[in-house]
C-alpha positions as CSV (number, residue, x, y, z in Angstrom):
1,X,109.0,92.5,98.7
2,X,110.5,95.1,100.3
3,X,109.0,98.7,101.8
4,X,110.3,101.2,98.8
5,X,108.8,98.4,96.1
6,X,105.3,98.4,97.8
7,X,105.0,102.0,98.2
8,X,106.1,102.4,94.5
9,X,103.4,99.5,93.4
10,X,100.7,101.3,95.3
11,X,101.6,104.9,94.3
12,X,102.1,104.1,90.3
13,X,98.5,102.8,90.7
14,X,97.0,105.4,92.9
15,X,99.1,108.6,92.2
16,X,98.1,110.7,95.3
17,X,98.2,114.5,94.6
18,X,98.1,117.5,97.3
19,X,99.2,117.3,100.3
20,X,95.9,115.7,101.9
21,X,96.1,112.3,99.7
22,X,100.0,111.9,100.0
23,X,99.7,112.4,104.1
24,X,96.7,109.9,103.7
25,X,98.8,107.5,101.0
26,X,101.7,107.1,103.8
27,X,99.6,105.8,106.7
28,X,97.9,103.7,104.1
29,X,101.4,101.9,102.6
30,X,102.4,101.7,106.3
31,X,99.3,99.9,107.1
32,X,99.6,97.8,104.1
33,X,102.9,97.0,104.8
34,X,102.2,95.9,108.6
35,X,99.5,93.7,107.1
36,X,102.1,92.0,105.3
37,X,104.5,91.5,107.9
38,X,101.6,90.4,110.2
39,X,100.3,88.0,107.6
40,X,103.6,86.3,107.8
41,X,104.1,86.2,111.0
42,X,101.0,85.1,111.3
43,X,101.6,81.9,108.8
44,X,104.7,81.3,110.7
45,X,103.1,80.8,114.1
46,X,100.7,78.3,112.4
47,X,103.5,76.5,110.8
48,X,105.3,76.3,114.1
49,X,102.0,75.2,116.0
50,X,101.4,72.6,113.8
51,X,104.9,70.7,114.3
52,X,105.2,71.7,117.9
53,X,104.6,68.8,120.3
54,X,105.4,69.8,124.0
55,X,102.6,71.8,125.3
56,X,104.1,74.2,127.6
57,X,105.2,75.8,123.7
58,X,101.8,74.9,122.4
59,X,100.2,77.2,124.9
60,X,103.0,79.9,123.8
61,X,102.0,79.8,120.4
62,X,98.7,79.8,121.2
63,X,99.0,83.4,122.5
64,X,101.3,84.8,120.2
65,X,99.1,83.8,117.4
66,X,95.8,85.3,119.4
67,X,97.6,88.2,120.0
68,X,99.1,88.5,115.7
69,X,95.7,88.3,115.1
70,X,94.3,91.0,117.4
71,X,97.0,92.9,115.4
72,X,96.4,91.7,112.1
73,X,92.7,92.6,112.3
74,X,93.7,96.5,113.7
75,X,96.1,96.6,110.3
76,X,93.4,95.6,107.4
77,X,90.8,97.6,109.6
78,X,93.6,100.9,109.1
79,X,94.1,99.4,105.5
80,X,90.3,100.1,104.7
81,X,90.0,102.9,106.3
82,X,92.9,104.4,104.5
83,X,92.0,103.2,101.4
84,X,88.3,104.3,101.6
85,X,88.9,108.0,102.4
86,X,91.9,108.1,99.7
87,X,89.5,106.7,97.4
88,X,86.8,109.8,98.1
89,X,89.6,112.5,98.3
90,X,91.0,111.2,94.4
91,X,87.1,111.3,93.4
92,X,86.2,114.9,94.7
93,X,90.0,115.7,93.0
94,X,88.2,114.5,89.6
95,X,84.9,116.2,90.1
96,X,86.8,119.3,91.0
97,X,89.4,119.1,87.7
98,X,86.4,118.1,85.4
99,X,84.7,121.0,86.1
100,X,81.3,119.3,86.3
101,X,79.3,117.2,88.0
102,X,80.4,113.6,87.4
103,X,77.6,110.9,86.9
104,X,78.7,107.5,88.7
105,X,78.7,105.7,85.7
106,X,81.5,108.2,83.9
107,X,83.5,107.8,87.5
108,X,83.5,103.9,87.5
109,X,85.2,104.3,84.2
110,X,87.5,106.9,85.7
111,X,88.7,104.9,88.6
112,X,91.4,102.3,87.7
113,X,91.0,98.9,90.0
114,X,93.1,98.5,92.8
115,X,94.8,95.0,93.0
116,X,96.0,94.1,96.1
117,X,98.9,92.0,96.3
């Protein structure tokens, strides 16, 4: 999956508007997208610790993958954060365009799930 096809996936499902939500919509695609890349990286280092045998490299790994994880938990942390306060800005949107106060159970049929990949 590329960059451009995850941004698209994420904005057909979410559909920022204003210039709040789509500022807020890029920092979240780019911290979904770093949780990708570190989610593979982070497979790959297992992979490689797994078949590696000398361990001068075993110790390598060993800190590479503490330090892809460090990283990796920083991303989904900025992933739902991002995702949380888009969520809220889209509701208040809906309050505001319906013109009335919106119970909680005509918003939870509002709000379209969000799959994640």
């Amino acid at each position: 999956m590329t960059f451009q096809e995850l941004e698209a996936s994420f904005h057909r499902q979410m559909q920022p508007k204003g210039s709040a939500e789509v500022a807020l919509f890029r920092q979240f695609v780019n911290a979904a997208w770093n949780l990708w890349l570190l989610s593979d990286q982070e497979r790959g280092l297992n992979e490689l610790a797994a078949k590696e045998l000398i361990p001068l490299n075993q110790a390598r790994i060993r800190k590479d993958l503490t330090q892809t994880r460090r990283r990796l938990n920083l991303a989904e942390n900025a992933f739902c954060r991002c995702l949380n306060r888009l969520t809220r800005l889209r509701d208040d949107r809906l309050r505001r365009s319906a013109g009335r106060m919106i119970t909680p159970e005509l918003l939870a049929r509002l709000r379209t799930p969000l799959q994640i990949m």
